[in-house]
N, C-alpha and C positions, 0 to 999 in steps of 0.2 A: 482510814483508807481500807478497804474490802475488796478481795480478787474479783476483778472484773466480772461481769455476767455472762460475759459472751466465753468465758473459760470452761471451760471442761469441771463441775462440780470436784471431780474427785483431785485437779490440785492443789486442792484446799489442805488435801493431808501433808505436803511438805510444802505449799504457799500463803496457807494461810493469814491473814493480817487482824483478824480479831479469832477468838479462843473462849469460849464456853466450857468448865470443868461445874457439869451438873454432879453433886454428890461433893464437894469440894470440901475439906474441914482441914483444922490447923493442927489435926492431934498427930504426933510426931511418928511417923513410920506407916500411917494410912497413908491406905493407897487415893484417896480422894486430895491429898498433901502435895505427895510427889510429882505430878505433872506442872504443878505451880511452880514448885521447890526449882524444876528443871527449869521452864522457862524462862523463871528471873536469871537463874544462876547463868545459862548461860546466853544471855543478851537476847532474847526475845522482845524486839521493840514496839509491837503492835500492843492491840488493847486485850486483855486479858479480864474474864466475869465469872469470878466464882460465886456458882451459884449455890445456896443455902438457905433452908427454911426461916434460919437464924437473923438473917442478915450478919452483919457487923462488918469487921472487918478480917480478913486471912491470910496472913504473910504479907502485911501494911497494905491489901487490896479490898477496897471495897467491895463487898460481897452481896449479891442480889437477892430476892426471896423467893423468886423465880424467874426464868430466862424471860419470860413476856417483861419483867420490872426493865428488864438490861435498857432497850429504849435503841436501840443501834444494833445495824446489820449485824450478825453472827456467821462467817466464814463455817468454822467448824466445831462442833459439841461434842466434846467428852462426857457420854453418860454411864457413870461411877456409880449407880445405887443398888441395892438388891434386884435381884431379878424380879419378883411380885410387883416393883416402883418401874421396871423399864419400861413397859406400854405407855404411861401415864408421861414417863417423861421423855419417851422418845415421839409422843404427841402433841407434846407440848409444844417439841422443838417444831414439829410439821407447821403448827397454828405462828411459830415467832419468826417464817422465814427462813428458819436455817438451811443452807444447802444442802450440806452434807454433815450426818454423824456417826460419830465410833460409837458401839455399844461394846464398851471393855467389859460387862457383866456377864458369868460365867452363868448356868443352869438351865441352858435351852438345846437344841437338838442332839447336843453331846451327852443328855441325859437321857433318852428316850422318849418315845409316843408324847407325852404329854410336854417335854420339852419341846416337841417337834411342832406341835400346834401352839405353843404360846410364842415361837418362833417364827411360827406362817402369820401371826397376827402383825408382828414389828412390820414381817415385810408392807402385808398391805395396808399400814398406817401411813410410812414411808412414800408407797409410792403411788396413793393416793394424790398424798402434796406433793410430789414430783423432789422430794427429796432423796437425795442416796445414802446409802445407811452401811456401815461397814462394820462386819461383828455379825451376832454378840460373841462370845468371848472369844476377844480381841485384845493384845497388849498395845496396839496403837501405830503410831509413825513417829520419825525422827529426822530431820535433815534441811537442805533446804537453803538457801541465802539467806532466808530470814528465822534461822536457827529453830525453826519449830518442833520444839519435845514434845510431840503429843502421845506420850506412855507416861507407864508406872513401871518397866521394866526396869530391873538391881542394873542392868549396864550402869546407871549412869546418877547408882545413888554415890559414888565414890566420886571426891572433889576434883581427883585427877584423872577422870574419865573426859575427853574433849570431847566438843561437839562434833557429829561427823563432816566430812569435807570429801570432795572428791568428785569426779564427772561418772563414777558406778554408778548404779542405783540397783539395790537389792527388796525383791517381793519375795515375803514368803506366808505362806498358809498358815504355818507351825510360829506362834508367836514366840515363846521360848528358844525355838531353833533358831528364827530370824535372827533374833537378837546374840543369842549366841555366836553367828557366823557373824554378824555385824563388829560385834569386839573381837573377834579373832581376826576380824579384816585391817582394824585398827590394831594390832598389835603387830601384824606381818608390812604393814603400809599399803595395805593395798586400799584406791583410795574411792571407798565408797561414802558417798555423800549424802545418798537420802536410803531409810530403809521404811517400808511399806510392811504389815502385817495383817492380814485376811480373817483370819478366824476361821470360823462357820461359813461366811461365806452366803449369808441367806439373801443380801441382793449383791451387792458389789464382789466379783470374784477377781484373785489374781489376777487374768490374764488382760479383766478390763483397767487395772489397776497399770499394768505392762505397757498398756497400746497409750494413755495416757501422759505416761512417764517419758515414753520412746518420744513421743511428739513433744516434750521439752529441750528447747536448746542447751543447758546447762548439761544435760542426760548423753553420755556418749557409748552405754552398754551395758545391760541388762543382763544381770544375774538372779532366777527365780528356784525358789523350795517349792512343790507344790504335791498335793497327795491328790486334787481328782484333777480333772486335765477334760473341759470339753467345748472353751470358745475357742475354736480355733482359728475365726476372724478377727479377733483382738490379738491374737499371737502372730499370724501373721502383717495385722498392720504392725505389730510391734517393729518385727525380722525386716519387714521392709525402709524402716529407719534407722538403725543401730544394731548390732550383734546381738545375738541375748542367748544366754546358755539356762537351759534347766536341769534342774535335781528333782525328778519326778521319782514319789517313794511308792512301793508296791508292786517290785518285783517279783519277789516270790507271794505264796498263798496267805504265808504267815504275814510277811510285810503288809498286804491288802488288808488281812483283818488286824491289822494295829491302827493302821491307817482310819478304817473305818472306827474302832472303836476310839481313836483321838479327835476325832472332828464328825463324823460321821462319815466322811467320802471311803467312796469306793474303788477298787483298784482298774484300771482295762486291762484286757488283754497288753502284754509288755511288747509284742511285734507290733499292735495294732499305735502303741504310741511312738516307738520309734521309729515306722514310716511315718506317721503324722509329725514330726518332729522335724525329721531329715526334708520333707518335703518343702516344709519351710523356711526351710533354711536354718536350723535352731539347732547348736548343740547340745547333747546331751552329757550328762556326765553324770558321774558315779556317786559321789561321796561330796562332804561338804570342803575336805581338800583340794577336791579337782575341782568344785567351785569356783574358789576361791584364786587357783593357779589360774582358773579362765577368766577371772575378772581383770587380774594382773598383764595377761595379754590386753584385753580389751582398752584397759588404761593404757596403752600406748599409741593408740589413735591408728593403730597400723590395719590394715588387711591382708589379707592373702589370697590372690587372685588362682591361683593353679595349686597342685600338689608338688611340686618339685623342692625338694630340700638340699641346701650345700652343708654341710659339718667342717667346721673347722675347731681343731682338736690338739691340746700341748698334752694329750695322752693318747695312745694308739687305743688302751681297753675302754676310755669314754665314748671313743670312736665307735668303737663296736658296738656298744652298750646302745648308741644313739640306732645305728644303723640298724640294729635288730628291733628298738621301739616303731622306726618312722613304720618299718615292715606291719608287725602290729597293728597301728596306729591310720591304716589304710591312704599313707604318704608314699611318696617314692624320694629314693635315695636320687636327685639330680643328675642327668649323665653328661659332666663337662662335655664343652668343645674342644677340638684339637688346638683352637688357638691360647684356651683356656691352663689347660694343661700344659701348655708349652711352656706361657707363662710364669706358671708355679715351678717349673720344674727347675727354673733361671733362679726362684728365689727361695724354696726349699730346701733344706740340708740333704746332703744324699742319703743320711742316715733315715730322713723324712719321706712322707708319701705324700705324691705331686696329685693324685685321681680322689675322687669323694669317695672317705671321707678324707680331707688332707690334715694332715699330721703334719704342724709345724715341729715339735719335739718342746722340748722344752728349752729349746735356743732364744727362744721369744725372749727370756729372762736375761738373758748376755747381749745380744744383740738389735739394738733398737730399730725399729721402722720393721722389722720380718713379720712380724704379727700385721701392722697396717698395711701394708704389701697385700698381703696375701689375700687380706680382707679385700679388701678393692679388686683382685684381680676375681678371686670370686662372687661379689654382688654384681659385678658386671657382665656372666654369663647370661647369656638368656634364659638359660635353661632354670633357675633357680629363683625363685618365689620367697623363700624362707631361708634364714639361716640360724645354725644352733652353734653357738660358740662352749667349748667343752673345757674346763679347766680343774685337774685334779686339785690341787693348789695354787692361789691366788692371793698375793702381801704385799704391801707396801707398795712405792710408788707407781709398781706394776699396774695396781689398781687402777688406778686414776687416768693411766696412758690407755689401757684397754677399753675401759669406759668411754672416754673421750671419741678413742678410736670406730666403736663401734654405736656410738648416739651419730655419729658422723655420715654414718653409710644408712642409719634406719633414715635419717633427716632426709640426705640425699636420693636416696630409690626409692622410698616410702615403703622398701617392704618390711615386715616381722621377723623383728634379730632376737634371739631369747638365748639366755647362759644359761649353761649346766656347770654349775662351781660347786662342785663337789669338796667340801674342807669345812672343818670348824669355822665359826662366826666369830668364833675371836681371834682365827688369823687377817683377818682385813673387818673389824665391826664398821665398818662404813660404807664394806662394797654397794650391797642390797642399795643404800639409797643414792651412792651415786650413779648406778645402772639405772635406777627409775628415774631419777631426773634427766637422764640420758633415753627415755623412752624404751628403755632395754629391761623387762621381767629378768629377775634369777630366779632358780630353783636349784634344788641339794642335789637334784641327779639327774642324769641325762632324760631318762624314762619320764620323768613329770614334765621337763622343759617340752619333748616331742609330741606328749599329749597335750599339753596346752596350746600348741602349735597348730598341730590337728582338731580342738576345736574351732580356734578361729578361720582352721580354711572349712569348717563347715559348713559356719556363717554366711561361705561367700558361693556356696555350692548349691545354689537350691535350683534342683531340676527343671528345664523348661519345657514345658509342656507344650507343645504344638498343635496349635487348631486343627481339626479334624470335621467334618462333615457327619454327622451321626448316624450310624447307620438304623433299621427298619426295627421295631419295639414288637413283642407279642403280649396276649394277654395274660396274666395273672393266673396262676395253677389256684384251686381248689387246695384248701391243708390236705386233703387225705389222695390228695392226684397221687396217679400209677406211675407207673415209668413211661408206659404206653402213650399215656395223655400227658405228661411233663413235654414227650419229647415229639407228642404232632405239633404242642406250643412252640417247641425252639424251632423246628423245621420251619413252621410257617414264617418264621423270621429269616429261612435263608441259611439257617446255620447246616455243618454236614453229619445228619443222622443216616443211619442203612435203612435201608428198605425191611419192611417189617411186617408181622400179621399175629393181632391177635386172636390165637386160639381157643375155641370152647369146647372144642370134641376133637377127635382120633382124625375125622375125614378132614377136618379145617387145618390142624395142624400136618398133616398131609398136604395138604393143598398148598400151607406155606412153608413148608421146604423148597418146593417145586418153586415158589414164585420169586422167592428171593436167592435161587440161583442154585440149589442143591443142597449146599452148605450152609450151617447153618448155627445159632447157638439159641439156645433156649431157654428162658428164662420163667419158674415162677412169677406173676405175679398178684400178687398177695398183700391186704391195704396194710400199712405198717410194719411193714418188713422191708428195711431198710438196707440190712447187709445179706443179700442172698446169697452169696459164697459161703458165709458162715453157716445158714441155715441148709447148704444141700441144694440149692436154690438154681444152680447153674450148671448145664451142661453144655462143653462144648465140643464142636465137629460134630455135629448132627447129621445124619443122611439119612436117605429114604428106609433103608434099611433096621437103622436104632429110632426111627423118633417114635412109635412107637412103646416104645421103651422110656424114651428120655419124655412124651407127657403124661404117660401114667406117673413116672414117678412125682414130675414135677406138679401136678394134676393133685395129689395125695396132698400138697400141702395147705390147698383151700383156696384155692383160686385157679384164676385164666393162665393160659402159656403163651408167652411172645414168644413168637417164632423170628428172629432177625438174619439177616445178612451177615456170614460168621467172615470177620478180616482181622487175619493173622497176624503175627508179626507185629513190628511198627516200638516204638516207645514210647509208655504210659505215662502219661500224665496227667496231674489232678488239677482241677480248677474250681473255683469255690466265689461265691459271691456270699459275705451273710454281713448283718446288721450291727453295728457298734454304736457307742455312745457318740464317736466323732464323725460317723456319717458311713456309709456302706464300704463293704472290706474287700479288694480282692486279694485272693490266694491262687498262687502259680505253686507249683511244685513238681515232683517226685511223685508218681501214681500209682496205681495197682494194690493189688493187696498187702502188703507190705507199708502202706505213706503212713502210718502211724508210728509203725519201727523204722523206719527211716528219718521223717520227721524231718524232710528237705523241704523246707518251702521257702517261698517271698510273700511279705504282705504289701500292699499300696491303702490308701485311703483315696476311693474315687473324687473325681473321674482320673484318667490314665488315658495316655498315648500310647501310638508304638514304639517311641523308645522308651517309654516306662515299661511295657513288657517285654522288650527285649532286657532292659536292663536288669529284670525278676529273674526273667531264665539266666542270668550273665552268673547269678547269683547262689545259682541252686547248681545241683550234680547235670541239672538237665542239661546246662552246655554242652560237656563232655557225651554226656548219652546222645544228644541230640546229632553232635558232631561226626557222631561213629565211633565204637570203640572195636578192640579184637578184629580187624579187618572188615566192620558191617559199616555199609555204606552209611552218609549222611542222610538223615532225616531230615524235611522239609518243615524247619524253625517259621518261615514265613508264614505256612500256613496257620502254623501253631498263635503264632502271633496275630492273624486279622480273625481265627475264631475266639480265641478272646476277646477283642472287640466286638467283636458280634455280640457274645455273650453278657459283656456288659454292657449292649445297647438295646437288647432283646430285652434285657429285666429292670432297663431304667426306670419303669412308670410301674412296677410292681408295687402294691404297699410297705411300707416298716414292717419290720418281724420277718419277712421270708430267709431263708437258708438253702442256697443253693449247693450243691455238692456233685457235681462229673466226676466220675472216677472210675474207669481210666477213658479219658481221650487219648487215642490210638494214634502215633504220628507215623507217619509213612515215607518213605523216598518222596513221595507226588502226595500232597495233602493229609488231611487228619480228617477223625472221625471220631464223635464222641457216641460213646460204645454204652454208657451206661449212667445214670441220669436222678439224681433225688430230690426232694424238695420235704423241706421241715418250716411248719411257724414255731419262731423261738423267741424269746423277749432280751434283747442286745444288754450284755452286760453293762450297768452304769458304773457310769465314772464321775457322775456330779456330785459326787459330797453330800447328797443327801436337797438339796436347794430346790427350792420351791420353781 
């Protein structure tokens, strides 16, 4: 029996029903041994073909002399040989049918240039036969109903390693890592059941591995490692069936160049992934702990529709501790109802506090039903989504009634209960698994419970975008376009530039003070000179009197003088379109001379609505500015808001590579105006790993 045809090739790595270990021998602690060794051991029932030049037999299995000998469909192919054997026998596999294989062999792009082309050859050997090829060096896959080990990873050379089980499913890039977080999943219980490892990544990448997995019924949340980061059509069909959290590595510069020199991938920009991320609904997380705390939410089958958290607490400083994470953690602390509260306050000690977070006390322990009480009166506020149950200390039969109590309310409301049991594990070693079998994650402290919380309401927050009508496109600047010519482009589209005139003599720029209203500012402009403030480049309040003045000097620098329409006032800010590995970027922010040291921005991965840019500005100091500060009126956000649209409708049909950069558009009481205009070709940071 062989997975169906009409399945998805790459289920083969945790449904496989026949198994090809090409490289396969019986010598003791080879890695050509171990996937065999694994399979018997732990009840792998389909047909397994080690294949060897040798024949014989290998681990009492008849062994082939090449995969064409085998004579029956081939699922999935372990190729185990030197890297100089892989073409030969990852051709083989093309010529015998196979759907899909792992190339566990190490020495291609992660070695350089000439790794890199004996690596472009696997691919298009592969996808000539319409095979998919996962690797090369790859430690494999694991999991699965029908126990399929398909690695050589140490997890699982120790007798009393089980096989994994679980509705998780974990992908990761980093096969070592994988595997790693895979037994530390299994030791904490959290219960991941199939784990997926990428490699290189030369045709199969994580995130198709993801979309994959998500469309398995058995699969109920996705936990990914990943260092480059750029289908982000496979991640969202992931997001749109199942939770899934990532550990994307290459935060800082150094992380990027570790990244790259482990696999070859490259890092993006770290804003440009986390709006890519958030958009889709996908949380992000830190470290391979908060992974793992998020995988443990996700195995509760719960969601979380809203932000709203109720805390109930047998410690007033857990309470706090909670209450300062949700804050953090971009959750809000629940604001009972009056009938809510009332309620508590009937069943609360007076020594206790009746408002979130509520403070049972530690009466819970003396007085039975006060904890169940309380619980109940709180999951039935409306107002509250999530709840965090806080317990310094937690023993004995206490255990089992709180447990009980609170698998009770997660069953009945369907929302996310998560404990913060803060105590030794040898005061109750059996809490953790009777909270999980009660659908209830623990964690050691309040601060991981609230985070893990707040991943899963991220999952459920993925921004709606609103159909819009697109407005009018202009044409494509020139690489070495002026300011002058950037910004007849944007006006043709409608956007709000001043009225302008470029000068070549004394009598012209004369003439444009006059025509743009007296006043004026003036600018070099000069091909490649990018920041004219820096260079001297800018005069403002120009009159008939100084221009004169103001174009000889600017005159001096080697080029024309834009004479524009000088508008004062107003609050700067910066807008930016430029190119990424996930698809064009906008940047709202903080403007003027200054947005570098200030460094306030938002990023989006287009396209964007207007409440995606009002949500940018929500984000940056520009609210505040925008709003009026020190007694100065409000600024017109609106407007601010449909000239970014503009902006990004005007450079829709521009080629790859452009670099747009406005700085400052001018906001006003009554509309905006963008003041000042650049455009760079640049080549968009990659974030592919290097993949063909």
């Amino acid at each position: 029996m062989t997975v169906a045809t009409d399945m998805n090739p790459l289920s083969a790595l945790w449904a496989a029903r026949s198994i090809a270990v090409i490289g396969a021998t019986e010598r003791p602690r080879a890695m050509g041994r171990l996937p065999i060794d694994y399979l018997l051991r732990h009840g792998f029932d389909g047909f397994i073909a080690p294949v060897n030049p040798k024949g014989g037999t290998i681990l009492g299995i008849p062994a082939y002399p090449s995969i064409a000998a085998v004579g029956q469909p081939i699922d999935l192919a372990l190729v185990m040989v030197p890297a100089s054997a892989v073409a030969d026998a990852v051709r083989e596999c093309a010529a015998a049918g196979v759907r899909t294989c792992i190339v566990m062999s190490s020495g291609f792009a992660e070695t350089g240039p000439e790794g890199e082309r004996a690596q472009a050859e696997l691919v298009g050997i592969a996808r000539s036969a319409g095979m998919r090829m996962v690797g090369p060096n790859c430690i494999g896959s694991v999991g699965g109903p029908g126990a399929v080990m398909a690695t050589f990873s140490p997890v699982f050379s120790s007798e009393s390693t089980p096989v994994p089980s679980g509705s998780i499913a974990l992908v990761s890039q980093s096969g070592a890592l994988g595997f790693g977080a895979l037994s530390l999943a299994m030791e904490r219980g959290v219960p991941v059941g199939i784990a997926v490892t990428t490699g290189n990544e030369a045709d199969v990448t994580a995130a198709e591995v993801a979309a994959c997995l998500a469309a398995d019924p058995g699969v109920t949340g996705l936990l990914m490692y990943v260092e480059s980061l750029d289908d982000l059509d496979s991640l969202r069909a992931a997001a749109d069936l199942v939770p899934v959290a990532v550990l994307k590595a290459g935060r800082s510069e150094a992380g990027a160049l570790a990244a790259a020199s482990h696999t070859g991938a490259l890092a993006t920009q770290d804003k440009v992934v986390d709006a890519a991320l958030a958009a889709l609904g996908i949380a992000r997380v830190t470290d391979i702990d908060d992974l793992l705390d998020v995988g443990a939410i996700f195995a509760s089958g719960a969601r979380m529709p809203g932000r709203g958290v109720g805390i109930l607490t047998t410690s007033g400083g857990s309470g706090i501790l909670a209450t300062d994470a949700i804050e953090v953690a971009g959750l809000e602390l629940a604001g009972l109802g009056a009938d809510t509260i009332t309620a508590l306050e009937g069943i609360v000690p007076s020594y206790g506090n009746a408002t979130n977070p509520v403070d049972v006390t530690a009466a819970v322990m003396t007085e039975a039903g006060l904890f169940e009480r309380c619980l109940d009166v709180l999951a039935d506020d409306d107002s509250v989504d999530g709840i965090v149950a806080c317990f310094a200390v937690l023993v004995g039969d206490d255990v089992t009634r709180i447990a009980t109590a609170l698998g009770a309310v997660r069953e009945r409301t369907g929302m996310p209960v998560v404990v913060a049991r803060t105590g030794a594990t040898s005061l109750a070693p059996h809490a953790a698994a009777l909270l999980a079998e009660a659908g209830v994650p623990a964690y050691s402290t309040p601060e991981r419970a609230v985070h893990a919380l707040a991943a899963l309401a991220r999952t459920g927050m993925r921004p709606a975008s609103a159909a819009r009508a697109a407005g009018p496109t202009c044409e494509s600047p020139g690489e070495q376009a002026s300011e002058d010519e950037l910004k007849g482009l944007l006006a043709s589209a409608g956007l709000p530039i001043p009225e302008s005139v470029l000068a070549r003599s004394i009598d012209e720029a004369r003439a444009g003070v006059a025509a743009v209203g007296g006043v004026a500012v003036c600018k070099a402009v000069v091909p490649g000179l990018l920041h004219k403030s820096d260079a001297g480049g800018v005069v403002l309040g120009v009159r008939p009197d100084t221009i004169d003045e103001a174009f000889v000097r600017l005159k001096a620098l080697g080029g024309d003088v834009l004479v524009e329409r000088f508008v004062p006032g107003g609050v700067e800010v910066l807008v930016g379109v430029t190119p990424s590995s996930l698809g064009r970027v906008l940047t709202v922010g903080v403007g003027g001379v200054l947005t570098e040291v200030i460094a306030d921005a938002a990023v989006r991965v287009l396209p964007v609505s207007a409440d995606d840019v009002r949500a940018m500005i929500a984000e940056t100091r520009l609210a505040r500015l925008l709003a009026g500060v020190r007694g100065a009126p409000a600024a017109d956000s609106e407007a601010l808001v449909q000239a970014v649209l503009g902006i990004v409708d005007a450079t829709r049909e521009w080629p790859d590579g452009f670099e747009l950069d406005l700085n400052p558009i001018t906001v006003l009481t009554d509309g905006c105006w963008i003041l000042d205009a650049a455009v760079a070709r640049t080549t968009p940071r990659s974030d592919d790993g290097g993949h063909p």
